[in-house]
C-alpha positions, 0 to 999 in steps of 0.5 A: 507231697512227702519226702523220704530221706534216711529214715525221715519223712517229710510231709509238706501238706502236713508241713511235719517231720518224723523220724520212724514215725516219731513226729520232730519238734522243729520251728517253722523257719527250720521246717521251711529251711529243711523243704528247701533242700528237700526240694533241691537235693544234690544241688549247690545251694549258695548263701545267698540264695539261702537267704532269699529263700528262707529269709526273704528281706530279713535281715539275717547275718551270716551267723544266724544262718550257720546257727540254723543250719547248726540247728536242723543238722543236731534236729536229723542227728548229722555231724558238720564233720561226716555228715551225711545229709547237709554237707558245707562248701567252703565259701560257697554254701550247703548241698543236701547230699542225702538220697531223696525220694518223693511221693505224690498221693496217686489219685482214687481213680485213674485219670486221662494224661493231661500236659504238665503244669507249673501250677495245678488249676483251681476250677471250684465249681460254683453252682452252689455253696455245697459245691465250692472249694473249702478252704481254711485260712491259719494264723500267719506267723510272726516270723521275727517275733515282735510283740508290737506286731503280733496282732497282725498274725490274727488281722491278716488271716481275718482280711484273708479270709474276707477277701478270699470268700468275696472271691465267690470260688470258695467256701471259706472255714469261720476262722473262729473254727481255725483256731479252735482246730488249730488248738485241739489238733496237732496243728499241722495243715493236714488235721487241721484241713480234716478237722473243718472240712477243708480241701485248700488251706492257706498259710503264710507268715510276716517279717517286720524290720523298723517300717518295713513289712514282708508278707509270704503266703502258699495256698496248699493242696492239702489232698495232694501236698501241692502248692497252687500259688505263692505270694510274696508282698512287701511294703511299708507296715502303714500300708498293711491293708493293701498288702493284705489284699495284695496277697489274695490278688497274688492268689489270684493270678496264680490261680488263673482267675480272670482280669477282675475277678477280685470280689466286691469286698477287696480293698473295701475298709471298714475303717481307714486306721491302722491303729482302730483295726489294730485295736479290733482284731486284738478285742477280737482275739482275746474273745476267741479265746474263751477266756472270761478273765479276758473280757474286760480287756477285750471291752477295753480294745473295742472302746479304743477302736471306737475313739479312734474312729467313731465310724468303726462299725464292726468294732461296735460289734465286737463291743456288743458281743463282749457286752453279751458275755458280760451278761452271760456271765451273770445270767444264772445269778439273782441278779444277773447284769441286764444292764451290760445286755442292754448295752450290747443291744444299743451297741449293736444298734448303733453299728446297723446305724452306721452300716446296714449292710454289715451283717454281722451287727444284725446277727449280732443283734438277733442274738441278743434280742433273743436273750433280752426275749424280743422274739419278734425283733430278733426273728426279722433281724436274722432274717435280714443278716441270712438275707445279707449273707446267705452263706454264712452258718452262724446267720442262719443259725441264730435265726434258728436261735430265735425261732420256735418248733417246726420253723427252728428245724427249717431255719437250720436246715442249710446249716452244717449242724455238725458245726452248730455245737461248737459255736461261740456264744456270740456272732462271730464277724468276718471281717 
């Protein structure tokens, strides 16, 4: 859905504004404070409903608002003394005084009236993996900048988006892939849903206040601008993990799955320790981003994870994966660092010791096996990651990755090999 005002455009699908097409550089709070009024043209707007709106449970002084409404007027270049979009009501609150038009996308083809509905359905198909909705899960945003959470921005999409694909109604966009579009596109939802191929994308953001944790997600329609579902969590920073899957549950009911429709891997745990997950997904961060200076940083975090709980057996993974870079750094030199190979195939061992069926560990370990020349091994363990999770590219493509000739081509069939170049040289885990 775009919205028109003046000589500005607001898109919410692609959640940017231009002014005569000129893109405004506006923070996300003042995005989403500016899609509120759009939303709510000519209508008096209290402050206090400002607040819960755009400020749910943040602790947010009078001040602070007026300073963000300040912001926004200087962003469309209105004056608080003539304005001519954002007018101020004394004591009471705003009222958006422009004229707003909206524009919704018409379809490709014409289609038979059907009822209104406050939420679009979402009926996926789900006869194949082809078949399903793709959907792509973005960094959540630390809304109150704290850099003591910032981890969570990254751990929450990563639950997300495992508990979104054991859903079995979408195909859910490796975040690795995400964040890679997210960092080579503008940013906005619309060319980063184009740049992965997805239909449906997911963003939210965290506010943490002392113990406290609020966390507000929309699942977008990006074809049409819609939103199909809201979700709003809140509860104590402790109890992330369920709050996380309280968003897609949310999602759910929105979208009017049936009654235990949840997916098997929803409240599932691999590890039961904030403080072990919150060391992963910060090992995990630092391999996405490519950065080789990083990787002694990323072992750190891992091995941090493990001493918390010995039992972590993606964070085993993660450990190996990091091992493998240390490898591949070294590969093309006279002595190349097999014991950091080596390493990584005994860590990757261990997490298949720890969780057969985590399959992610034996794609991990197909991986470095191949590296290491045990072809025989690497084959039966891609196999055994494929066969463990089918749908996942990266399984099959380190099957491919361990075979030879006509048999490489095969094992890459079901792959979208458009996506096969860019993938990191290790097995990227979902979870």
């Amino acid at each position: 859905m775009t919205f028109t005002f003046g000589p500005f455009e607001a898109d919410r699908a692609a959640y940017a504004v231009s002014r005569n097409q000129t893109p405004l550089d506006l923070t996300p709070k003042l995005l989403d404070l500016l899609f509120y009024f759009l939303d709510r043209p000519g209508r008096l707007i209290t402050k206090e409903e400002l607040l819960d709106g755009v400020w749910p449970g943040a602790n947010v002084t009078d001040n602070a608002m007026a300073q963000a409404i300040s912001d926004l007027r200087e962003a469309l270049g209105d004056d608080a003394g003539s304005p001519t979009f954002i007018r101020t009501i004394s004591r009471r609150g705003y009222r958006f005084i422009a004229d707003v038009t909206t524009v919704t996308p018409v379809p490709a083809a014409p289609a038979a009236a059907a009822p209104a509905s406050p939420k679009p359905a979402v009926t996926p198909a789900r006869d194949s993996d082809t078949d399903r909705t793709t959907l792509a899960v973005l960094d959540f945003v630390n809304l109150s900048n704290d850099p003591e959470v910032a981890w969570l921005g990254a751990g929450i999409a990563e639950t997300v988006s495992s508990d979104l694909g054991s859903l079995d109604r979408f195909r859910v966009v490796d975040r690795w892939r995400v964040v890679e579009a997210v960092q080579h596109s503008s940013g906005s939802l619309r060319d980063v849903g184009t740049a992965v191929g997805a239909t449906i994308a997911v963003t939210g953001s965290f506010q943490r206040s002392g113990p406290h944790l609020r966390i507000t997600a929309r699942l977008v329609d990006l074809q049409r601008g819609d939103i199909l579902a809201d979700a709003k969590v809140d509860g104590a920073l402790a109890d992330v993990f369920a709050l996380q899957d309280g968003i897609v549950l949310a999602f759910s009911r929105e979208i009017g799955l049936p009654a235990g429709a949840g997916g098997p891997r929803i409240g599932v745990r691999e590890t039961s320790s904030l403080e072990a997950f919150r060391a992963y997904i910060e090992g995990w961060v630092k391999l996405e981003s490519l950065d080789l200076g990083l990787n002694a940083a990323a072992i750190r975090d891992f091995e941090r994870a493990i001493a918390v709980d010995p039992r972590y057996a993606i964070a085993y993974t993660g450990l190996a994966n990091a091992e493998f870079v240390n490898f591949e750094m070294t590969r093309a030199t006279r002595t190349p660092h097999f014991a950091a190979l080596d390493k990584g195939i005994e860590h990757a061992r261990h997490a298949i010791h720890l969780d057969r069926g985590l399959s992610e560990a034996h794609a991990t370990l197909s991986f470095l096996l191949t590296s290491a020349f045990q072809f025989d091994e690497a084959r039966r363990e891609a196999q055994q990651a494929v066969a463990l999770k089918p749908d996942n590219w990266r399984h099959h493509y380190r099957l491919g990755h361990a075979l030879w000739g006509d048999a490489r081509l095969r094992a890459l069939d079901p792959v979208e090999v458009r996506f096969a170049h860019d993938a990191a040289p290790w097995s990227r885990p979902d979870r």
